[in-house]
PQR file of N, CA, C, O and H, with PARSE charges and radii, in Angstrom:
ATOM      1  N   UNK A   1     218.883 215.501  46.876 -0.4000 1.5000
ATOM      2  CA  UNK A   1     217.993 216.368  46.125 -0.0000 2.0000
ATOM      3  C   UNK A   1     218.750 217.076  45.014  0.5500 1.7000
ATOM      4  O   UNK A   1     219.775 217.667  45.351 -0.5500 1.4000
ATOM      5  N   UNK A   2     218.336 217.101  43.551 -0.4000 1.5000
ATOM      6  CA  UNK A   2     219.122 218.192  42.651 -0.0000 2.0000
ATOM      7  C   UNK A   2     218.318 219.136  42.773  0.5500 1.7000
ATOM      8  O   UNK A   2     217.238 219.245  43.354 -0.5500 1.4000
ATOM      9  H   UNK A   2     217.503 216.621  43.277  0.4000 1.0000
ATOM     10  N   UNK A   3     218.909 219.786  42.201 -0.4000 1.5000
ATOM     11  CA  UNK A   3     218.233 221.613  41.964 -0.0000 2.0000
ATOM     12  C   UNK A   3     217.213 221.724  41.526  0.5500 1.7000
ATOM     13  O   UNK A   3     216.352 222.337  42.157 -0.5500 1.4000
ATOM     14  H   UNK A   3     219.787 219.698  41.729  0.4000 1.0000
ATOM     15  N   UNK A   4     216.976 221.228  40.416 -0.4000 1.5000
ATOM     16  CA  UNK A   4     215.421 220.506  39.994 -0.0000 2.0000
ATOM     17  C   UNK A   4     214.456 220.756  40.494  0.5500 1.7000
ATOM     18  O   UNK A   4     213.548 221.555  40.264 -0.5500 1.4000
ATOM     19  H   UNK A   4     217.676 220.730  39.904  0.4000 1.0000
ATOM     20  N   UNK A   5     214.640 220.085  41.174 -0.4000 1.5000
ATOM     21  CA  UNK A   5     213.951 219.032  42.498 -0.0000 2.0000
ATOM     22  C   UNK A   5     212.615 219.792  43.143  0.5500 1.7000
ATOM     23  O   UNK A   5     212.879 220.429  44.163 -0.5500 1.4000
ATOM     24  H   UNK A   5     215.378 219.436  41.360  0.4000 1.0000
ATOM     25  N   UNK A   6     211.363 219.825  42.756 -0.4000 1.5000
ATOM     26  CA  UNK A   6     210.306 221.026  43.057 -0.0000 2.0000
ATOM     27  C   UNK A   6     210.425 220.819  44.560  0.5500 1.7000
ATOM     28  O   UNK A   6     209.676 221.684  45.013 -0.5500 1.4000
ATOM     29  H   UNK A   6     211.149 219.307  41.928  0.4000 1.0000
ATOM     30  N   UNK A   7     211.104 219.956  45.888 -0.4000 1.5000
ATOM     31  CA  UNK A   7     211.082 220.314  46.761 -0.0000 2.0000
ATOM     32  C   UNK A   7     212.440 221.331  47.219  0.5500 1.7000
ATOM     33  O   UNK A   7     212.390 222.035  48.228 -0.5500 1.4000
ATOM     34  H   UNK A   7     211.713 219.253  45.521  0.4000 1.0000
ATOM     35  N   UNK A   8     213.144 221.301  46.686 -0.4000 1.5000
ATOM     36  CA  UNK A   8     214.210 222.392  46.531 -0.0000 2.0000
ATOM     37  C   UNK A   8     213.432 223.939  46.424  0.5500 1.7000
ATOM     38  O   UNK A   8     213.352 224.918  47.167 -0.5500 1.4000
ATOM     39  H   UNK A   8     213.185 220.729  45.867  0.4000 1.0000
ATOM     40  N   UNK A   9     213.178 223.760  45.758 -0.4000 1.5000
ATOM     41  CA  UNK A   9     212.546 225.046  44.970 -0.0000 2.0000
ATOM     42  C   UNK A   9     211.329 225.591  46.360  0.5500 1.7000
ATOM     43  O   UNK A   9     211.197 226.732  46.804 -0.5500 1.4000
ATOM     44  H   UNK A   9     213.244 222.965  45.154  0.4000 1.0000
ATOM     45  N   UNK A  10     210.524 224.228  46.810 -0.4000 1.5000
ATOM     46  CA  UNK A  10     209.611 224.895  47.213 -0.0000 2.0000
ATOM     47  C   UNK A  10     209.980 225.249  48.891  0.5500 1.7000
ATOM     48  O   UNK A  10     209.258 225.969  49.580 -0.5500 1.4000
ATOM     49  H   UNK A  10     210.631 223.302  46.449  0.4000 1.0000
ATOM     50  N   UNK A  11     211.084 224.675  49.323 -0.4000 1.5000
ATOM     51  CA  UNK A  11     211.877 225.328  50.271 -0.0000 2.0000
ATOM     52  C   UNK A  11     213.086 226.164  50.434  0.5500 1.7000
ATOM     53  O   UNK A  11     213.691 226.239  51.503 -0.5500 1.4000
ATOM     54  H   UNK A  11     211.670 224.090  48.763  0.4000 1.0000
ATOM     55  N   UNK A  12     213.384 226.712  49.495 -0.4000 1.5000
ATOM     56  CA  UNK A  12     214.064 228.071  48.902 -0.0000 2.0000
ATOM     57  C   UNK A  12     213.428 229.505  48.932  0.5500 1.7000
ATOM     58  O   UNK A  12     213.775 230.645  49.241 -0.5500 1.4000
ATOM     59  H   UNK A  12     212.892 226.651  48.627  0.4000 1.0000
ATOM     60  N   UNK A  13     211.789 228.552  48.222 -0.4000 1.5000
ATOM     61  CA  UNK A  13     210.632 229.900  48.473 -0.0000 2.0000
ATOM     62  C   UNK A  13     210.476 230.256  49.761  0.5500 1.7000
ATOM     63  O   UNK A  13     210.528 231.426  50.141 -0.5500 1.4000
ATOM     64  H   UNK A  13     211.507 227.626  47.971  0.4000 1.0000
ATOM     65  N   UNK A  14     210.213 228.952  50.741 -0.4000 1.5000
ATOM     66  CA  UNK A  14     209.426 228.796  51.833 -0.0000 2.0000
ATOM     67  C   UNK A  14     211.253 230.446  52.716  0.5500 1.7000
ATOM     68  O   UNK A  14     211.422 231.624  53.030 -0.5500 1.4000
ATOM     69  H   UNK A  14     210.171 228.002  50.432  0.4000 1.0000
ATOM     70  N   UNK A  15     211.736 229.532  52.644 -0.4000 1.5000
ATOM     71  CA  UNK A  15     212.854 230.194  53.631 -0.0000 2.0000
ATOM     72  C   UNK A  15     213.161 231.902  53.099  0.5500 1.7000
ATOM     73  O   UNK A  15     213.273 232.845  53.882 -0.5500 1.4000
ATOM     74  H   UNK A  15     211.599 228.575  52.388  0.4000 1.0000
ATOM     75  N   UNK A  16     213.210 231.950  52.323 -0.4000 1.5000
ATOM     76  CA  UNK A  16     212.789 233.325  51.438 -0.0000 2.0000
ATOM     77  C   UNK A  16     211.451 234.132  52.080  0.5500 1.7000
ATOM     78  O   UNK A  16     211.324 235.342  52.266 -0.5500 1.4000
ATOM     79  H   UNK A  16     213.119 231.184  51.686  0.4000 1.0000
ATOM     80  N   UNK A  17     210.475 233.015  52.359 -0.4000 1.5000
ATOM     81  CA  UNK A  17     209.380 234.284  52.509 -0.0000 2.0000
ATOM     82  C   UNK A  17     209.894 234.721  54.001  0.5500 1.7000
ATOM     83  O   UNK A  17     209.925 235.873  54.432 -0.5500 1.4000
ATOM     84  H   UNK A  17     210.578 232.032  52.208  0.4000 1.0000
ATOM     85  N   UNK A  18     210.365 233.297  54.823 -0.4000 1.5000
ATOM     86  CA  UNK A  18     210.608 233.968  56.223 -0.0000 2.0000
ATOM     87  C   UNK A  18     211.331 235.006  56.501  0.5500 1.7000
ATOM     88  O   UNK A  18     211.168 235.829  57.402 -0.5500 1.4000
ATOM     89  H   UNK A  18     210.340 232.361  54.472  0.4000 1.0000
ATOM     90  N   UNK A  19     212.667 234.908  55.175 -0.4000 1.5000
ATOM     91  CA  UNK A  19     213.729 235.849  55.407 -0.0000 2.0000
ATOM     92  C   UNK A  19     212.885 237.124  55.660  0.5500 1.7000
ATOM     93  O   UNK A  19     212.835 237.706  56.744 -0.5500 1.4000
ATOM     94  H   UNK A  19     212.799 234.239  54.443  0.4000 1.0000
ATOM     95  N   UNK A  20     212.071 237.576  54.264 -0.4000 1.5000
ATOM     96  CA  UNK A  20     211.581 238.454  54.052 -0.0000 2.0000
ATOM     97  C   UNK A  20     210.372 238.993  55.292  0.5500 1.7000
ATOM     98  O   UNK A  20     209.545 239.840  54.956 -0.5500 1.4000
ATOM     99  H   UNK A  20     212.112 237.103  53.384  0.4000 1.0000
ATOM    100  N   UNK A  21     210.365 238.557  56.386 -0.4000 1.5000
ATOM    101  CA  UNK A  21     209.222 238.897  57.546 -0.0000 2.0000
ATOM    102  C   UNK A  21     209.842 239.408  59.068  0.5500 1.7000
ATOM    103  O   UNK A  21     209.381 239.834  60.126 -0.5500 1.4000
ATOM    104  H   UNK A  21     211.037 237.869  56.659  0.4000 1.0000
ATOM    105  N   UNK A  22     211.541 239.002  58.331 -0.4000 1.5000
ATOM    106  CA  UNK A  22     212.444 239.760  59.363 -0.0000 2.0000
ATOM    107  C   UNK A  22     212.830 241.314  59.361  0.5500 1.7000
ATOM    108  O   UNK A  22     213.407 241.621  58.318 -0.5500 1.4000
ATOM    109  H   UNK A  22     211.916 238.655  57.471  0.4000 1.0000
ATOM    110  N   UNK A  23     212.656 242.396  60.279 -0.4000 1.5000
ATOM    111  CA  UNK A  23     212.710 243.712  59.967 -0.0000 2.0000
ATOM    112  C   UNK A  23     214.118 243.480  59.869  0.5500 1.7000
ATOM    113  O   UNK A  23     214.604 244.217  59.011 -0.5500 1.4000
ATOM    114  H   UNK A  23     212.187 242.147  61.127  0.4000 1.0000
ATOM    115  N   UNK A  24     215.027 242.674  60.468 -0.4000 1.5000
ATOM    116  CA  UNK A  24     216.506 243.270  60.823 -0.0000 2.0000
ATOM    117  C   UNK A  24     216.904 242.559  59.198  0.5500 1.7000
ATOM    118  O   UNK A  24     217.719 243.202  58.537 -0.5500 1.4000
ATOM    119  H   UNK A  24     214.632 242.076  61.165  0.4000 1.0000
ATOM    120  N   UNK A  25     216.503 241.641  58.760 -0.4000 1.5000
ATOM    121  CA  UNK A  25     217.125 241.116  57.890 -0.0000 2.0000
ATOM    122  C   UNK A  25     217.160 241.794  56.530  0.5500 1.7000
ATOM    123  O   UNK A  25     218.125 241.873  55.769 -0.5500 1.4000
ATOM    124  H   UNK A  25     215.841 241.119  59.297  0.4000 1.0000
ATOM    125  N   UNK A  26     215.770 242.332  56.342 -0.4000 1.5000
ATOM    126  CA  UNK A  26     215.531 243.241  55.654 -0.0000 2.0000
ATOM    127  C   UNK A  26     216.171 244.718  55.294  0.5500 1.7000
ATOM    128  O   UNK A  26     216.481 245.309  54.260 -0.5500 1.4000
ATOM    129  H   UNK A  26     214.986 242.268  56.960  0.4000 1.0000
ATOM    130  N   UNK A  27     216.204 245.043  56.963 -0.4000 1.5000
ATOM    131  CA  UNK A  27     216.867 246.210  56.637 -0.0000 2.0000
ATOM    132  C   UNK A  27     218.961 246.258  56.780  0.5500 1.7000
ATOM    133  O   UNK A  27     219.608 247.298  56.906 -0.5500 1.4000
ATOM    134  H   UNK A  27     215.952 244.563  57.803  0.4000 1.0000
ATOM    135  N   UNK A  28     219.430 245.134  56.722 -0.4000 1.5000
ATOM    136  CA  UNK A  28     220.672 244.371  57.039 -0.0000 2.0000
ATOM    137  C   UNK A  28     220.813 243.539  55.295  0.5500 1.7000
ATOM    138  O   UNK A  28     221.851 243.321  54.671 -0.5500 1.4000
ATOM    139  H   UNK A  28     218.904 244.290  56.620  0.4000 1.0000
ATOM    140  N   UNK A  29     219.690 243.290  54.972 -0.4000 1.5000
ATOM    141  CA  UNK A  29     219.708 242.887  53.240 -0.0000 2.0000
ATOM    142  C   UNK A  29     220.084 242.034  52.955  0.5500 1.7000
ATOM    143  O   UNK A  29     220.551 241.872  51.827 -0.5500 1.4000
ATOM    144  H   UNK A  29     218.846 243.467  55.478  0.4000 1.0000
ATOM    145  N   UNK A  30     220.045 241.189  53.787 -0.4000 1.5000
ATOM    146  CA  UNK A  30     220.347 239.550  53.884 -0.0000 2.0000
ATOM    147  C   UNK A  30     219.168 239.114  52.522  0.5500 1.7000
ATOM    148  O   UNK A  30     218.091 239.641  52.245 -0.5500 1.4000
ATOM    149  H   UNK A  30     219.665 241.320  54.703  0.4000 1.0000
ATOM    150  N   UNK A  31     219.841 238.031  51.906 -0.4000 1.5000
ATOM    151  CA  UNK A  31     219.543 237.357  50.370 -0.0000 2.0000
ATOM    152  C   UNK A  31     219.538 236.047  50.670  0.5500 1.7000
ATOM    153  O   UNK A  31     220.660 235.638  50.966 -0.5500 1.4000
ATOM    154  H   UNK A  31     220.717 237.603  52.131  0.4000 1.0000
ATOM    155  N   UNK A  32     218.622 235.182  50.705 -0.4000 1.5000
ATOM    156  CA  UNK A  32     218.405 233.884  50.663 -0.0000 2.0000
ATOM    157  C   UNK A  32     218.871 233.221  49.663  0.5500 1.7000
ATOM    158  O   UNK A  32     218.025 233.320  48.775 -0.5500 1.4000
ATOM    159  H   UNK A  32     217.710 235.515  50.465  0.4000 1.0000
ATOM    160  N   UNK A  33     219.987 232.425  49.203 -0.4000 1.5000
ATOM    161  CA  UNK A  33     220.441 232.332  47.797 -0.0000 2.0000
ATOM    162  C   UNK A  33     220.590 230.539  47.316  0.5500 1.7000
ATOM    163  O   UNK A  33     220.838 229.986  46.245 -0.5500 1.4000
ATOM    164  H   UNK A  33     220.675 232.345  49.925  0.4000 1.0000
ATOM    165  N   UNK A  34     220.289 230.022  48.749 -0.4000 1.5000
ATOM    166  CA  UNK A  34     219.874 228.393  48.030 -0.0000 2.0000
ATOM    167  C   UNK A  34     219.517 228.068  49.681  0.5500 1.7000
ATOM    168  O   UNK A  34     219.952 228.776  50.589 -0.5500 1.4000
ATOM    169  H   UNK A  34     220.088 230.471  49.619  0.4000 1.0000
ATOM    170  N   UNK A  35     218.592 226.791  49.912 -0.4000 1.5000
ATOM    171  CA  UNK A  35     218.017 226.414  50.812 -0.0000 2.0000
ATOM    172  C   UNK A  35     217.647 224.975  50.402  0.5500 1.7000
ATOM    173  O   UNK A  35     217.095 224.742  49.327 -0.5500 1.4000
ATOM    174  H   UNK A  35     218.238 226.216  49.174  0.4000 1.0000
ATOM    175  N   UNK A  36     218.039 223.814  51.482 -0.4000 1.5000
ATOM    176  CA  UNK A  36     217.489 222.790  51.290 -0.0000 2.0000
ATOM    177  C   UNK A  36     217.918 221.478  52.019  0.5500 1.7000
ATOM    178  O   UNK A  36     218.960 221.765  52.609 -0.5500 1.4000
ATOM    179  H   UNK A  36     218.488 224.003  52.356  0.4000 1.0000
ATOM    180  N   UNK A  37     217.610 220.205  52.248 -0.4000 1.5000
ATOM    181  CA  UNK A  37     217.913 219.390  53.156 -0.0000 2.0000
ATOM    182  C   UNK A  37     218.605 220.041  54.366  0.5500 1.7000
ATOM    183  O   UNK A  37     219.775 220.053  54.750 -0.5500 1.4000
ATOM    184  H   UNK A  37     216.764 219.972  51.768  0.4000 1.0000
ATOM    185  N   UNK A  38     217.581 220.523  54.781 -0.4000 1.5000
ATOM    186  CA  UNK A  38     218.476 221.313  56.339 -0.0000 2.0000
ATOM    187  C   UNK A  38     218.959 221.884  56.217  0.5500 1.7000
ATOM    188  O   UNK A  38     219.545 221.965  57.297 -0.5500 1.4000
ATOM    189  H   UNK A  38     216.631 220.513  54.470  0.4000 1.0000
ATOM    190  N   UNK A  39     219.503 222.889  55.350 -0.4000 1.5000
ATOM    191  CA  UNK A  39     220.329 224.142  55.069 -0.0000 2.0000
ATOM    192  C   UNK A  39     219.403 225.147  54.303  0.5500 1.7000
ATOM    193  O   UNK A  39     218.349 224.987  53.688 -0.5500 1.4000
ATOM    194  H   UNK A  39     219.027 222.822  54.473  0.4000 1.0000
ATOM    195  N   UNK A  40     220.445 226.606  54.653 -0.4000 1.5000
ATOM    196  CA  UNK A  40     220.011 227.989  53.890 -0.0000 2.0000
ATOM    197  C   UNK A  40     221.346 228.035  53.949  0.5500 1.7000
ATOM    198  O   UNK A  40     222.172 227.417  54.620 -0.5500 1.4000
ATOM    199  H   UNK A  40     221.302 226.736  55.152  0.4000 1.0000
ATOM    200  N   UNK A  41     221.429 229.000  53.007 -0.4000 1.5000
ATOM    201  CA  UNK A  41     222.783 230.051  52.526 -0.0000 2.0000
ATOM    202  C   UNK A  41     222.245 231.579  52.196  0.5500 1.7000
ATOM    203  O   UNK A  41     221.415 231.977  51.378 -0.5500 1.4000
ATOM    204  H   UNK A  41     220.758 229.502  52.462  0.4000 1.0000
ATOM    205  N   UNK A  42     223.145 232.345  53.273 -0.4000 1.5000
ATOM    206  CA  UNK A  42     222.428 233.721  53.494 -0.0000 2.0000
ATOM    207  C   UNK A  42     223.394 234.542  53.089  0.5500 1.7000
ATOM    208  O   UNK A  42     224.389 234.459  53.809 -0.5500 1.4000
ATOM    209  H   UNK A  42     223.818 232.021  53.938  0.4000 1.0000
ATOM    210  N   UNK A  43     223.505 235.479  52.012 -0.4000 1.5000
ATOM    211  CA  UNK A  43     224.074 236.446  51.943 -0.0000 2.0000
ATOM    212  C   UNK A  43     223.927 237.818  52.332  0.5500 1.7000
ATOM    213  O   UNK A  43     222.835 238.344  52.551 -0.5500 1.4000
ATOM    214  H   UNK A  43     222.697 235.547  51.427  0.4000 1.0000
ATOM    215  N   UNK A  44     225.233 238.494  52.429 -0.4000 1.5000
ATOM    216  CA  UNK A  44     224.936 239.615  52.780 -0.0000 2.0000
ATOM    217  C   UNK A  44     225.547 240.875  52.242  0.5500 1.7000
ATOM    218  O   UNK A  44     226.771 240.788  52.331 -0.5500 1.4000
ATOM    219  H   UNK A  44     226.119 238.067  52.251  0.4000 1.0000
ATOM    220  N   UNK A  45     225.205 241.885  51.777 -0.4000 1.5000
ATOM    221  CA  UNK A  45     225.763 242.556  50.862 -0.0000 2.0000
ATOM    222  C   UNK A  45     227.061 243.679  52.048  0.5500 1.7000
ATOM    223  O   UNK A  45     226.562 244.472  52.846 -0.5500 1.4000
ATOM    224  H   UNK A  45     224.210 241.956  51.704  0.4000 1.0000
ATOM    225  N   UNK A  46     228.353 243.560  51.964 -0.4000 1.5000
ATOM    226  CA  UNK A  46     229.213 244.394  52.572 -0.0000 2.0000
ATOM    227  C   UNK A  46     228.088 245.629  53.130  0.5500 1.7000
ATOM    228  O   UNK A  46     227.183 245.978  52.372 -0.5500 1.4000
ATOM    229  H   UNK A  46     228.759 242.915  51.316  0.4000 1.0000
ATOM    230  N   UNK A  47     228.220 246.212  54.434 -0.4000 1.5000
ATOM    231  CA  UNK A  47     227.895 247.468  54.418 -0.0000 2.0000
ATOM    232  C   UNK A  47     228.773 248.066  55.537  0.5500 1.7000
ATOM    233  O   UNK A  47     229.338 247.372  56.383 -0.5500 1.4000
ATOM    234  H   UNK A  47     228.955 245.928  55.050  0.4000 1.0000
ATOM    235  N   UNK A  48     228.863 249.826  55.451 -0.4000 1.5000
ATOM    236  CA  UNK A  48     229.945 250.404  56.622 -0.0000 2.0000
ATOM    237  C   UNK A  48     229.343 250.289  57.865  0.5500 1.7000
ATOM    238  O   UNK A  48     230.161 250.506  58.759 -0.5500 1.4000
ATOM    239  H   UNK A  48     228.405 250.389  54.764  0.4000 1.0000
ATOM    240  N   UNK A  49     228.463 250.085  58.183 -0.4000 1.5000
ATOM    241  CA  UNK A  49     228.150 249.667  59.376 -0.0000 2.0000
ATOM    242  C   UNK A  49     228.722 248.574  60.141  0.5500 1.7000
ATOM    243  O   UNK A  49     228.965 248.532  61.347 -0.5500 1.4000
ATOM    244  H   UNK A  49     227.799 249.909  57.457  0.4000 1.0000
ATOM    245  N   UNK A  50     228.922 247.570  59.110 -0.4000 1.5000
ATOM    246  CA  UNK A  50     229.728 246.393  59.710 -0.0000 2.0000
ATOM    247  C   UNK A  50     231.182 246.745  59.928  0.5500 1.7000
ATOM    248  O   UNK A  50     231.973 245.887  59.539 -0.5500 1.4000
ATOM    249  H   UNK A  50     228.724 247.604  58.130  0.4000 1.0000
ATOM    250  N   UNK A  51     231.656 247.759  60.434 -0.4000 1.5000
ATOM    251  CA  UNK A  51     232.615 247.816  60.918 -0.0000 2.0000
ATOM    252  C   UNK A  51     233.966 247.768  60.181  0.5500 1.7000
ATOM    253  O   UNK A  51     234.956 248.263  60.719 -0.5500 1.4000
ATOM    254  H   UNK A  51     231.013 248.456  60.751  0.4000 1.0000
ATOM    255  N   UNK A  52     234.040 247.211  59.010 -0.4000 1.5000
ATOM    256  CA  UNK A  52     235.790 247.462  58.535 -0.0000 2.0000
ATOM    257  C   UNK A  52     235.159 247.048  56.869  0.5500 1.7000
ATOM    258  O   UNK A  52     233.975 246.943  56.549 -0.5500 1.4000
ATOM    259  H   UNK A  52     233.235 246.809  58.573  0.4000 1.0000
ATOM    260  N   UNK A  53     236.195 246.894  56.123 -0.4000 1.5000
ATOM    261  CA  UNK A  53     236.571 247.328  55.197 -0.0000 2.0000
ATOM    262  C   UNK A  53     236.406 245.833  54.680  0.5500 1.7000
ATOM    263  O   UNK A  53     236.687 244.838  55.349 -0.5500 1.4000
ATOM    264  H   UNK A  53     237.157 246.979  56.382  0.4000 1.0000
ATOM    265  N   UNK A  54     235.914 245.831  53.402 -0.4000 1.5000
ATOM    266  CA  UNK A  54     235.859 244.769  52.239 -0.0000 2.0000
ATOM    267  C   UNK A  54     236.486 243.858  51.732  0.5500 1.7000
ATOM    268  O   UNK A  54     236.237 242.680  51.475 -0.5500 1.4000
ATOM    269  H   UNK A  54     235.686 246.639  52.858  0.4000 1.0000
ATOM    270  N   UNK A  55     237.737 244.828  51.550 -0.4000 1.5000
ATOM    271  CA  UNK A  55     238.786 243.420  51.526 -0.0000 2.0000
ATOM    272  C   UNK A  55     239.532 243.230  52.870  0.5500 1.7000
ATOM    273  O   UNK A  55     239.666 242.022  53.069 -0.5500 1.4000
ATOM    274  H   UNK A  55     237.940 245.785  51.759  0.4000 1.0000
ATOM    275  N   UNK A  56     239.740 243.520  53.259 -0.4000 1.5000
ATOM    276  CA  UNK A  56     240.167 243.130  55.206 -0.0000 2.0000
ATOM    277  C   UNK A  56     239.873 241.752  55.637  0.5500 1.7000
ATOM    278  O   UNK A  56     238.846 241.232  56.074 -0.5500 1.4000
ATOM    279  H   UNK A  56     239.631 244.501  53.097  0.4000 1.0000
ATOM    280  N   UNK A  57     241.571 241.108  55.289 -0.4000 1.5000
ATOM    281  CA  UNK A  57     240.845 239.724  56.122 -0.0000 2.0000
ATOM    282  C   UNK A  57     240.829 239.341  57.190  0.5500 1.7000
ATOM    283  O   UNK A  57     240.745 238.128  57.382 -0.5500 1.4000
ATOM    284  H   UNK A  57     242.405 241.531  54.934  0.4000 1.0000
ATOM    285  N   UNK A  58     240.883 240.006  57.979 -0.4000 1.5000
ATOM    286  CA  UNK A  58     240.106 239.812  59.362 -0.0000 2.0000
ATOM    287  C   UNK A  58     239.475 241.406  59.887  0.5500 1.7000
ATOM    288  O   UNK A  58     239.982 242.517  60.039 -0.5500 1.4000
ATOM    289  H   UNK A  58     240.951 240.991  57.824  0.4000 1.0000
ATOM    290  N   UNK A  59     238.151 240.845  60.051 -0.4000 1.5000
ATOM    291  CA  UNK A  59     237.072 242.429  60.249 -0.0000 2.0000
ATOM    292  C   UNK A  59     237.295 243.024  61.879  0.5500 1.7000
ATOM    293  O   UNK A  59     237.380 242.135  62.726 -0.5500 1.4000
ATOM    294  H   UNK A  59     237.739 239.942  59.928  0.4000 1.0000
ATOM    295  N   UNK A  60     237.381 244.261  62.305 -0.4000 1.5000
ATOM    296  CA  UNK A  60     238.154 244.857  63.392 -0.0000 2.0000
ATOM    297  C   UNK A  60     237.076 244.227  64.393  0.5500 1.7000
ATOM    298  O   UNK A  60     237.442 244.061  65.556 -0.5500 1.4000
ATOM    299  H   UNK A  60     237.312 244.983  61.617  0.4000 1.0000
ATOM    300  N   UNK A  61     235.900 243.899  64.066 -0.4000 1.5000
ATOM    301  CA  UNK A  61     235.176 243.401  65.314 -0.0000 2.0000
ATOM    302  C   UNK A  61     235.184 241.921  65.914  0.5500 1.7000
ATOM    303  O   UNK A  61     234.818 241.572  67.036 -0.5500 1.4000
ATOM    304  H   UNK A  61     235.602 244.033  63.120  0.4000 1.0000
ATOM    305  N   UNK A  62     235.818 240.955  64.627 -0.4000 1.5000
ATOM    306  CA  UNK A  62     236.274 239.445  64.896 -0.0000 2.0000
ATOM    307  C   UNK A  62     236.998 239.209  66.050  0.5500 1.7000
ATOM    308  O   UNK A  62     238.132 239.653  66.226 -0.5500 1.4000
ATOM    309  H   UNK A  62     236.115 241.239  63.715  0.4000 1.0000
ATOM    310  N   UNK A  63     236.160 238.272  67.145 -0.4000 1.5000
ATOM    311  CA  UNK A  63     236.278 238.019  68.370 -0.0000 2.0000
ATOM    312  C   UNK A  63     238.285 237.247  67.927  0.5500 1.7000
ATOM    313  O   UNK A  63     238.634 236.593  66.945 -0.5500 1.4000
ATOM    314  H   UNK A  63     235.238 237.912  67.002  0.4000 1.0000
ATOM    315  N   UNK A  64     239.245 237.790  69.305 -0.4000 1.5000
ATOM    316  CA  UNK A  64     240.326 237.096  69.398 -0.0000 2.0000
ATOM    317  C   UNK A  64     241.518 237.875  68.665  0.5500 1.7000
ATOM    318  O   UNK A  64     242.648 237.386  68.634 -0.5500 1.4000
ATOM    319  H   UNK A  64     238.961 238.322  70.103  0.4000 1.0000
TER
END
């Protein structure tokens, strides 16, 4: 599929609206930012709740 591709597009929307019907995701601010042949890509904007620090490469709650 390219990017193009109106089924790209129309499952980008589709996974987007679901994102958007999640309270946690919503309020956690998760961003749907491409979706398609069996995949999403979910972003998430840093927040202090998640436990450590931004640039920290490994976050204090990472199992091990």
């Amino acid at each position: 599929m390219a990017d193009g591709d109106p089924e790209v597009s129309d499952s980008l929307t589709l996974i987007r609206g679901v994102n958007e019907t999640a309270p946690f995701n919503r309020w956690a601010g998760f961003v749907v930012s491409a979706a398609g042949d069996g995949t999403a890509e979910l972003r998430l904007p840093w927040r202090a709740e998640l436990g450590s620090t931004p640039d920290s490469s490994t976050p204090r709650w990472w199992p091990g």
